[in-house]
N, C-alpha and C positions, 0 to 999 in steps of 0.2 A: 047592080052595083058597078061602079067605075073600077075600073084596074087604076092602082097607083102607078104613073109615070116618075121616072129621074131617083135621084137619089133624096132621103128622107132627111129632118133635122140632124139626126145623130150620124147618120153616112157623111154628111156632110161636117161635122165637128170634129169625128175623125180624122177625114182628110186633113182639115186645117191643124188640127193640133201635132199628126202629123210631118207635116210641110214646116212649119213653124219648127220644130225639133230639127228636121234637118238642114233647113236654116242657120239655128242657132249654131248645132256643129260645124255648120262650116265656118261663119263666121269665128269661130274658136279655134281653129284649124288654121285659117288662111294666114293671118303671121308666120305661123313656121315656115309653111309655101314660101312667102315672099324674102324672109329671111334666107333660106338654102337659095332661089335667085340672085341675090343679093350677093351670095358666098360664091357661085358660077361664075358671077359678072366680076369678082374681084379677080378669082381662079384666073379668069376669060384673060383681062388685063393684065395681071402678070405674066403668062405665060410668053409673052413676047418683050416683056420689060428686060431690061440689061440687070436689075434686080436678083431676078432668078437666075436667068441663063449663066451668070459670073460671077452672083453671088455663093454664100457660105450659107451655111443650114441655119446661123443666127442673123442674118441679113434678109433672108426670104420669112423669116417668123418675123421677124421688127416689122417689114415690110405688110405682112399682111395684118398685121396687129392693128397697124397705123389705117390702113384701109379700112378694118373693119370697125375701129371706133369712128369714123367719119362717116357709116352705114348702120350705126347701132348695133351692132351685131352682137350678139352674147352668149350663144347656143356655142360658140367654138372658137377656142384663141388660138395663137400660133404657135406654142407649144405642142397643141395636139394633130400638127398638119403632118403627113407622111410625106418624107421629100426622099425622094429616089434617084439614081442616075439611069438611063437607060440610051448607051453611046454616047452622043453630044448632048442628049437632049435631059434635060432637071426636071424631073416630074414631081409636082408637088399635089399630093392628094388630101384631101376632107372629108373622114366617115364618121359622122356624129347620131346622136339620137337626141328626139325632142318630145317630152312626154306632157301632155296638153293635158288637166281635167276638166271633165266636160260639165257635169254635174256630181255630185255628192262624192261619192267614192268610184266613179266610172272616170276614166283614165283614155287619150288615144297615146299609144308610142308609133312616133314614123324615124326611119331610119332613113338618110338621107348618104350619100356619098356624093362627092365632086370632085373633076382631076383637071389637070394641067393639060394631060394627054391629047392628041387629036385623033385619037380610036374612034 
């Protein structure tokens, strides 16, 4: 008798079904990614803007409002931004959560945070 070599039909259906699952989650996943990026690069920009630095705590939310409807953004409006003084410098932060389902009643929550800060 020969020894069976490699893996067999179902080893192999396995794998793919799988690979295909964590596929699909990621693809379900990667919006959030790309949106909390998105909220960085806004963060990123103001923090050097005359916006923040001079502005009032309703000037730097209008401000990010405005930026984030031109980015789609919807996981976080500027109401919910944490604006801080810390000496000269306005720190404005974003800690939101975004809860993605993946299938039926299977759920991911990723908790994201963003600052102004140069920590």
């Amino acid at each position: 008798m020969k020894k069976q070599r490699g893996m067999g039909f179902f080893g192999t259906l396995i794998v793919v079904i799988a690979g295909i699952m964590v596929v699909l989650a990621g693809l379900r996943i990667a919006p959030a990614y790309i949106e909390y990026f998105a909220v960085k690069s806004i963060l990123r920009t103001m923090a050097s803007s005359a916006e923040v630095q001079g502005g009032n705590t309703k000037e730097i939310r209008s401000a990010f409002d405005k930026r984030a409807s031109m980015d789609n953004i919807g996981s976080i409006k500027g109401e919910d931004l944490d604006i801080s003084k810390s000496g000269n410098e306005t720190i404005v932060s974003a800690n939101y959560t975004v809860k993605t389902p993946l299938a039926g009643n299977a759920s991911v929550v990723i908790d994201f945070s963003a600052s102004t800060s140069r920590k």
